[in-house]
NUFIVO-632783 format. One record per residue: residue in one letter; x, y, z of N, C-alpha, C in turn. Coordinates in pm, whole numbers, plus 50000, padded with zeros to 5 digits. Example, Ala and Ser with C-alpha at 12.3 -4.5 7.8 and 13.67 -1.06 7.14 Angstrom:
<atoms>
+----+-------+--------+-------+--------+---------+-------+-------+--------+-------+
| aa | neast | nnorth |   nup | caeast | canorth |  caup | ceast | cnorth |   cup |
+----+-------+--------+-------+--------+---------+-------+-------+--------+-------+
|  a | 51319 |  49431 | 50780 |  51230 |   49550 | 50780 | 51320 |  49670 | 50780 |
|  s | 51285 |  49775 | 50708 |  51367 |   49894 | 50714 | 51290 |  50003 | 50787 |
+----+-------+--------+-------+--------+---------+-------+-------+--------+-------+
</atoms>
This chain:
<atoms>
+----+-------+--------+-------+--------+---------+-------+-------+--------+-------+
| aa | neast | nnorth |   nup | caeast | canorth |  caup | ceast | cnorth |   cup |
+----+-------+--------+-------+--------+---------+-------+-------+--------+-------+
|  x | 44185 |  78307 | 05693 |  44087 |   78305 | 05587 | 43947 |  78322 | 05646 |
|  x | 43870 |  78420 | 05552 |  43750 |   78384 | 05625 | 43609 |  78405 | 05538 |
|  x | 43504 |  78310 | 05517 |  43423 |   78288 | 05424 | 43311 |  78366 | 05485 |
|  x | 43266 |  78432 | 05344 |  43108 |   78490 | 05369 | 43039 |  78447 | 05287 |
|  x | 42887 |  78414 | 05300 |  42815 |   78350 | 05258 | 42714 |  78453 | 05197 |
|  x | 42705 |  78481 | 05091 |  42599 |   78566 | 05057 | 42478 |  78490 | 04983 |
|  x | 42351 |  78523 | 05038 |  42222 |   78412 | 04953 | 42141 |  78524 | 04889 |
|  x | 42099 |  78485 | 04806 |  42006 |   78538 | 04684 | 41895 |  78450 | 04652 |
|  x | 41799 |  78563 | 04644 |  41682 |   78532 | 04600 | 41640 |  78466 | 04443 |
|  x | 41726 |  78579 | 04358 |  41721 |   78543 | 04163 | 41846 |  78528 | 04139 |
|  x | 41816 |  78483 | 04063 |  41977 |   78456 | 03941 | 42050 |  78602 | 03886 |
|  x | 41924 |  78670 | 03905 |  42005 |   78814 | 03876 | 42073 |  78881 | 03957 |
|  x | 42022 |  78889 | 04045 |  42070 |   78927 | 04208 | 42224 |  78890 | 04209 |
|  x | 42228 |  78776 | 04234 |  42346 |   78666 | 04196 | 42415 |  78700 | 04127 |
|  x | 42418 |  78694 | 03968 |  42516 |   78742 | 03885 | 42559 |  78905 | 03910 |
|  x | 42427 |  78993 | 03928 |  42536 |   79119 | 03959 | 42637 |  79139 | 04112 |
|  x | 42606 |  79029 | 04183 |  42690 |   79048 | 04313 | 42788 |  78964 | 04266 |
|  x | 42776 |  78889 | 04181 |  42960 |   78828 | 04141 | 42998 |  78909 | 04041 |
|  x | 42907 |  79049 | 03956 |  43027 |   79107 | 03866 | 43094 |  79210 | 03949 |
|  x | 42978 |  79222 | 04111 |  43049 |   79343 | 04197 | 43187 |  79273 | 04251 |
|  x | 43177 |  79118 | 04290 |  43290 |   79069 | 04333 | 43436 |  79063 | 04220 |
|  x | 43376 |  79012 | 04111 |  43480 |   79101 | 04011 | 43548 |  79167 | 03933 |
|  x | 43473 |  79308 | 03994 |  43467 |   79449 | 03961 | 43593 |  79472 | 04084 |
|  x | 43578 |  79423 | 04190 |  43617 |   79443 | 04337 | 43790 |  79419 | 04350 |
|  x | 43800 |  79323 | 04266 |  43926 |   79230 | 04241 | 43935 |  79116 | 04292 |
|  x | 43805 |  79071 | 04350 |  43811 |   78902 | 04394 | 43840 |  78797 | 04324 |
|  x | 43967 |  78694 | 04336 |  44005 |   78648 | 04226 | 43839 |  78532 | 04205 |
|  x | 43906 |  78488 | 04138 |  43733 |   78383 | 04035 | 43761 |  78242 | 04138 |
|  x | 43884 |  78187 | 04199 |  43912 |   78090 | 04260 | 43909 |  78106 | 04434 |
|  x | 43859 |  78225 | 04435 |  43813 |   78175 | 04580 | 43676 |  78231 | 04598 |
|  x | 43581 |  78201 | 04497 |  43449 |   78250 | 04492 | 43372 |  78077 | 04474 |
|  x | 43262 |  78043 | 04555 |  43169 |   77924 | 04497 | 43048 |  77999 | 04503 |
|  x | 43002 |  77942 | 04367 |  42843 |   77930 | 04387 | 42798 |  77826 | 04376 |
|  x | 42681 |  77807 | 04509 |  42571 |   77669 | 04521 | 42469 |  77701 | 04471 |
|  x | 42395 |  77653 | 04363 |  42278 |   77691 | 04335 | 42169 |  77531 | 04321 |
|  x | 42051 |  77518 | 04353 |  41984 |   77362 | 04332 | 41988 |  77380 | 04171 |
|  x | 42033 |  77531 | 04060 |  42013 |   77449 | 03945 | 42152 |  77535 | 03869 |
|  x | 42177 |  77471 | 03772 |  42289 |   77568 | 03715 | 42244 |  77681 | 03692 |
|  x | 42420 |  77764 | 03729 |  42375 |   77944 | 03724 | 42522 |  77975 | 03649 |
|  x | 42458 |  77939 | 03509 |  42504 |   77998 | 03371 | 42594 |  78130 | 03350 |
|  x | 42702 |  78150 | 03347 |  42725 |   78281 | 03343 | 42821 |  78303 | 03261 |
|  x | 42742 |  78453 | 03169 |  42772 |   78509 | 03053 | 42904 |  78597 | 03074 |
|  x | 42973 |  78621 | 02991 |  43098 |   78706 | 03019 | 43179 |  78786 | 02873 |
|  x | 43231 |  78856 | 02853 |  43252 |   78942 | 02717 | 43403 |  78860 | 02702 |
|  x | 43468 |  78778 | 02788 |  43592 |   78719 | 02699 | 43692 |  78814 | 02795 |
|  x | 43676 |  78942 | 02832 |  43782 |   78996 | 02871 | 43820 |  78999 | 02996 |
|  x | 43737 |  78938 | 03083 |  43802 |   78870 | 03229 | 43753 |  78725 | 03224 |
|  x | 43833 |  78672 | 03351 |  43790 |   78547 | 03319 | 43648 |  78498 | 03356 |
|  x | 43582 |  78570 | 03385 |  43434 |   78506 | 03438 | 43437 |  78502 | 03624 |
|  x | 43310 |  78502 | 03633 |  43289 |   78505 | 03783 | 43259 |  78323 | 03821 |
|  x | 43307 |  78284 | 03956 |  43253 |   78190 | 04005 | 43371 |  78018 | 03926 |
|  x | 43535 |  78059 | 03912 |  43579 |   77973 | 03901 | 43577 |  77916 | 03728 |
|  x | 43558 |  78025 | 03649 |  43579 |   77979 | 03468 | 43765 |  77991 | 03452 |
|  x | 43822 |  78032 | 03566 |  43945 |   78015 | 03509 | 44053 |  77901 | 03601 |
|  x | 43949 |  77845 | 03672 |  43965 |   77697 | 03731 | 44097 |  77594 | 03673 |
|  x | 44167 |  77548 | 03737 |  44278 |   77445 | 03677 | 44193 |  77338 | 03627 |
|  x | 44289 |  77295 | 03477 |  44196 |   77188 | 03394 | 44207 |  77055 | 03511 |
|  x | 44102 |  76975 | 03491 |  44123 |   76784 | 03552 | 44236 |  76774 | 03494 |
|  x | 44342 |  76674 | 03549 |  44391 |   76580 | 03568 | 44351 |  76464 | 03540 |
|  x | 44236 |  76423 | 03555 |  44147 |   76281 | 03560 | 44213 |  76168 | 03413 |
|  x | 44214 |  76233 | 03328 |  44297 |   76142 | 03202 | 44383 |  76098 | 03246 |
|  x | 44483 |  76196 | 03259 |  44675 |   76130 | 03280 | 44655 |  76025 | 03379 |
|  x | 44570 |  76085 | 03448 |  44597 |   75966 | 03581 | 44531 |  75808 | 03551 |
|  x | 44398 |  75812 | 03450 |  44354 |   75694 | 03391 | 44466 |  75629 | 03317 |
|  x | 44523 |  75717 | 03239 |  44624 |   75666 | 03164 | 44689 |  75573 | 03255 |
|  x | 44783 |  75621 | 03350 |  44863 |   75579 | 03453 | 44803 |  75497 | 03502 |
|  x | 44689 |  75508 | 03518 |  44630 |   75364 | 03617 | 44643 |  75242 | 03516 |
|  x | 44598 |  75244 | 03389 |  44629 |   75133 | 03306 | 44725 |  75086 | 03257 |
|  x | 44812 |  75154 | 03308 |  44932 |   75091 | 03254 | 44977 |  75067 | 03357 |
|  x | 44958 |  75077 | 03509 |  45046 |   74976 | 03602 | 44934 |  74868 | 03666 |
|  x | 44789 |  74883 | 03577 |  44753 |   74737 | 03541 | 44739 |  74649 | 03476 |
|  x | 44808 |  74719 | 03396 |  44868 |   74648 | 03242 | 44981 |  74559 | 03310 |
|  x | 45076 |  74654 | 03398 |  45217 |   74594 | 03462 | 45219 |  74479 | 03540 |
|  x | 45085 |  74480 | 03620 |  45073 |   74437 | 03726 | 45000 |  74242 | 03659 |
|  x | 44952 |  74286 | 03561 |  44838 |   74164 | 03489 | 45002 |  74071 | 03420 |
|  x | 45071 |  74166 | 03385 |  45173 |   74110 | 03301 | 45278 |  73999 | 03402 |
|  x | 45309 |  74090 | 03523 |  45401 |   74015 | 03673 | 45305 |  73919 | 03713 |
|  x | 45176 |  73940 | 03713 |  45059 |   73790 | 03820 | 45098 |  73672 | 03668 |
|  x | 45081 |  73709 | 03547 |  45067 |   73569 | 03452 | 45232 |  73500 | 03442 |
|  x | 45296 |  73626 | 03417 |  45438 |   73499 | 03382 | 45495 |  73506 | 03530 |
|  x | 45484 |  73550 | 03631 |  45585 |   73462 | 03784 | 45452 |  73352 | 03780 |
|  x | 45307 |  73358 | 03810 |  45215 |   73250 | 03817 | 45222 |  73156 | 03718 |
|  x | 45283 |  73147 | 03589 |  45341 |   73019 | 03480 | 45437 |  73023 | 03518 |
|  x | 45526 |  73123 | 03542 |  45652 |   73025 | 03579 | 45701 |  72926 | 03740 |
|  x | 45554 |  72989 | 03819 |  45584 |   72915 | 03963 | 45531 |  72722 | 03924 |
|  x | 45431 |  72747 | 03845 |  45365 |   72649 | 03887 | 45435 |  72538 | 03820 |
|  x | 45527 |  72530 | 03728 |  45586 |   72406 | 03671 | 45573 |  72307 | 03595 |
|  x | 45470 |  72362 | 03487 |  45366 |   72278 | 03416 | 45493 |  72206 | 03271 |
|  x | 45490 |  72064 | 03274 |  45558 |   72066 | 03150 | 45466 |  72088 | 03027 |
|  x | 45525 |  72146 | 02913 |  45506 |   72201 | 02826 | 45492 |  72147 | 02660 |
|  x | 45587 |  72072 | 02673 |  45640 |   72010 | 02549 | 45725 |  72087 | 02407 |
|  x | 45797 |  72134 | 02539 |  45873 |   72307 | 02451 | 45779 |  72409 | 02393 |
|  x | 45653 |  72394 | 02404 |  45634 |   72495 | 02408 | 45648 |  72619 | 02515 |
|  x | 45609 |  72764 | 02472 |  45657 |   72849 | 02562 | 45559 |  72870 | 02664 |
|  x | 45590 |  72878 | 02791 |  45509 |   72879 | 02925 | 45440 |  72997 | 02895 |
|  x | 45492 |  73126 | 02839 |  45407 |   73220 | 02870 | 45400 |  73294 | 02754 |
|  x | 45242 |  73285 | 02659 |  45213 |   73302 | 02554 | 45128 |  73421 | 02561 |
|  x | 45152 |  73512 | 02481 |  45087 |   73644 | 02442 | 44934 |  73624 | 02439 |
|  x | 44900 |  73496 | 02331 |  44769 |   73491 | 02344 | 44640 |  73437 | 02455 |
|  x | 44724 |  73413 | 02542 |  44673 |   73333 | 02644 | 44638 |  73413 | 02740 |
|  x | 44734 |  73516 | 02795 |  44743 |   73610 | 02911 | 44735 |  73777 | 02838 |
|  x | 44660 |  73759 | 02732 |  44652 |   73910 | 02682 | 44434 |  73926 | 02696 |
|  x | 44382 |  73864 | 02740 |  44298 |   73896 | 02797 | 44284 |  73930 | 02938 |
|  x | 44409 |  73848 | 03010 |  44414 |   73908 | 03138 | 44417 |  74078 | 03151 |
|  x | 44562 |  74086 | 03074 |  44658 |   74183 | 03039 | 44549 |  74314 | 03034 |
|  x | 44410 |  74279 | 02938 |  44367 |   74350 | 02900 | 44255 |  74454 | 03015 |
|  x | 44189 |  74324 | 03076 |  44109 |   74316 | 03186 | 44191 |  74421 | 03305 |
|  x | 44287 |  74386 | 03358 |  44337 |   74463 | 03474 | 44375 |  74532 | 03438 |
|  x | 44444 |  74625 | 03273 |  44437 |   74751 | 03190 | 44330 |  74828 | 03238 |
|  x | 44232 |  74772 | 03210 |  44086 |   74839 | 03240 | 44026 |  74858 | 03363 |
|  x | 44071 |  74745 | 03492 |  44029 |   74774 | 03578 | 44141 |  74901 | 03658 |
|  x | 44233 |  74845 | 03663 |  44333 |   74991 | 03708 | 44280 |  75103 | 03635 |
|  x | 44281 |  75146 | 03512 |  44271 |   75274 | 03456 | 44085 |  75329 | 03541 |
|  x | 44008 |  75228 | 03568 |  43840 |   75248 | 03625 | 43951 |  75292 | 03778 |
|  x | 43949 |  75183 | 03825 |  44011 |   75245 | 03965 | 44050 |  75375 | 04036 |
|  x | 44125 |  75400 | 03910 |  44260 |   75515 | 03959 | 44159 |  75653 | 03915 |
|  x | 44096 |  75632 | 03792 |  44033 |   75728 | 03764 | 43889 |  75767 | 03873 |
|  x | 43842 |  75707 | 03930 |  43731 |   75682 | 04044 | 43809 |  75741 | 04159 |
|  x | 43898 |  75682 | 04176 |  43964 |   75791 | 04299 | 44035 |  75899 | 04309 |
|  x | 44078 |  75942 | 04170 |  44111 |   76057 | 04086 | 43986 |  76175 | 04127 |
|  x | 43830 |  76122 | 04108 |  43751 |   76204 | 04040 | 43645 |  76265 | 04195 |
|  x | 43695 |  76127 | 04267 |  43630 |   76104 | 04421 | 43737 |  76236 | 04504 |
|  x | 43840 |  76249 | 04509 |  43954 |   76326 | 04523 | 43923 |  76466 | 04485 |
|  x | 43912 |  76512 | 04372 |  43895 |   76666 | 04277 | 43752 |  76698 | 04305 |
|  x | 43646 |  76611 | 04334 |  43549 |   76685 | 04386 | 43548 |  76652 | 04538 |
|  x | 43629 |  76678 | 04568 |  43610 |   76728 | 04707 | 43540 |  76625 | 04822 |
|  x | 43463 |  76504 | 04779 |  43399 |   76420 | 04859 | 43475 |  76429 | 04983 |
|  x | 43626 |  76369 | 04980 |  43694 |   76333 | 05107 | 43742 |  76433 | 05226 |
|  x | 43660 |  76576 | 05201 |  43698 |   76690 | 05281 | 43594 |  76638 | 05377 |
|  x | 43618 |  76653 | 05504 |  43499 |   76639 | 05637 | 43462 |  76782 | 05647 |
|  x | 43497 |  76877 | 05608 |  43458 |   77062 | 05667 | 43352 |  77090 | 05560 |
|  x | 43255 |  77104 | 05618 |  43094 |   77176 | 05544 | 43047 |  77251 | 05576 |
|  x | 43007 |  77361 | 05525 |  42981 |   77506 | 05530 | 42794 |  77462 | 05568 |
|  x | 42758 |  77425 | 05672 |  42609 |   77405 | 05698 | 42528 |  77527 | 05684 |
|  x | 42550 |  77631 | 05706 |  42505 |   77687 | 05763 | 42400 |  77761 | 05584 |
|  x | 42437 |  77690 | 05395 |  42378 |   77714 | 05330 | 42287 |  77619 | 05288 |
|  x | 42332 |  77506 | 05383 |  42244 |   77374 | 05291 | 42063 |  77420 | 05289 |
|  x | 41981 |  77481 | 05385 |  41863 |   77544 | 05406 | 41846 |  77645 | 05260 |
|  x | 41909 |  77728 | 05268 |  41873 |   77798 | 05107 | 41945 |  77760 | 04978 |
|  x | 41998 |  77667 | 04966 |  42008 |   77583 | 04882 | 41898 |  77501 | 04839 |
|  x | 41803 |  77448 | 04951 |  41728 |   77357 | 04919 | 41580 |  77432 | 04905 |
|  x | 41575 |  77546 | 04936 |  41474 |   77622 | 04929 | 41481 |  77743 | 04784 |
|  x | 41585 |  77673 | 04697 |  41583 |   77749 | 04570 | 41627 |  77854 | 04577 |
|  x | 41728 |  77905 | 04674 |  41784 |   78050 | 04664 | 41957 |  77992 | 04594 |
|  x | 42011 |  78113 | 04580 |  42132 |   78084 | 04570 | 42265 |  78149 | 04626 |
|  x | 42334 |  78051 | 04686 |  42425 |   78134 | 04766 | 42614 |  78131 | 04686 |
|  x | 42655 |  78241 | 04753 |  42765 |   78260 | 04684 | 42867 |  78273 | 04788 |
|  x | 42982 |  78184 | 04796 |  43079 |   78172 | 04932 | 43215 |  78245 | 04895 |
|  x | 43272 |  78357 | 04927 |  43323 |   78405 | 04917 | 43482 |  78374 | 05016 |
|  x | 43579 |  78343 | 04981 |  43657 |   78335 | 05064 | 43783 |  78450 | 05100 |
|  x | 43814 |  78489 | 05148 |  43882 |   78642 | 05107 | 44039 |  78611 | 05284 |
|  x | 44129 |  78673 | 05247 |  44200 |   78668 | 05300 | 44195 |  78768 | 05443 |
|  x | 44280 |  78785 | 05519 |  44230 |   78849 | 05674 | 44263 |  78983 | 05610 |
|  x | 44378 |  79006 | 05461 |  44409 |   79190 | 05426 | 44301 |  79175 | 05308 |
|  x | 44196 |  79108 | 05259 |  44112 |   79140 | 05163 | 44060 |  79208 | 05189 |
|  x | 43940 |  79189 | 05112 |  43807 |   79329 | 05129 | 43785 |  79343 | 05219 |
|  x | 43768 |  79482 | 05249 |  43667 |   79512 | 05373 | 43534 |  79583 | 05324 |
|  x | 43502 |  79595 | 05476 |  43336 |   79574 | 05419 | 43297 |  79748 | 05509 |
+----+-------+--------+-------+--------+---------+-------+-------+--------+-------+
</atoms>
C-alpha cells in the first residue's frame, strides 16, 4: 500500500482533484480528507461522492444496546447472590425485591451501555492507532487542505 498526500491551497482545488480521483476509479474508501474546517461535498446522486460518503454505517447503537443489557445482567447477579450471601432474616418476606434493586438494575443499565458505547466510539475513530501520517499536520494547521490517497502497489500510476 502506499499513501500520497496531496495539499491544496482552496476548497476548489480540492474538490476538483477528488472528482479527478473519482473520475480515475479511486474507490471513495481509501481517499481522506484533512481539512482545519469542513469540506462539504456536493454530488449529483449518481456516484457515491468523493472522500468516504459511501463509508460503513456506526455500529455505536447495537453495541450501547449490548452494553446495557450485560449491565443490566451484571446489576441483577451483584443484588440477588449479595442478598442471598449475606443472610439477613426476613420475616418471610422475599430477600430479593424488584423494588429495591431496580434502581441498581437501572444505574449499571446505564453505566455499561455509557461504557461500551465510549469504547465503541474511542475504537471507530481511530484514537487507538499509534501510525500518523506527520508529515500533513503543518498544512493542516496552516489552513490548506490535504487529501491522502491510499492506492494499492497495481493502482494508479502516475
Amino acid at each position: 500500500m502506499e499513501t500520497q498526500l496531496l495539499v491544496f491551497d482552496t476548497r476548489e482545488e480540492a474538490v476538483a482533484a477528488l472528482r479527478e480521483l473519482e473520475r480515475d476509479g479511486v474507490d471513495a474508501s481509501a481517499i481522506t480528507v484533512m481539512s482545519s474546517e469542513p469540506l462539504h461535498l456536493e454530488h449529483d446522486g449518481s456516484t457515491a461522492g468523493a472522500a468516504g460518503a459511501s463509508r460503513a454505517k456506526s455500529r455505536i447503537s447495537g453495541y450501547g444496546i449490548a452494553g446495557g443489557v450485560i449491565g443490566a445482567t451484571l446489576a441483577i447477579l451483584l443484588t440477588v447472590l449479595t442478598s442471598k450471601s449475606v443472610g439477613i432474616i426476613t420475616g418471610g418476606m422475599p430477600i430479593v425485591s424488584p423494588w429495591a434493586f431496580g434502581i441498581i438494575v437501572f444505574e449499571m443499565c446505564a453505566l455499561g451501555a455509557i461504557l461500551v458505547t465510549l469504547g465503541r466510539m474511542i475504537y471507530e475513530s481511530g484514537l487507538l492507532t499509534r501510525t500518523t501520517a506527520e508529515s500533513y499536520d503543518d498544512a493542516v494547521s496552516d489552513g490548506k487542505i490535504v487529501v491522502a490517497v491510499c492506492l494499492a502497489e497495481e493502482g494508479l500510476g502516475d
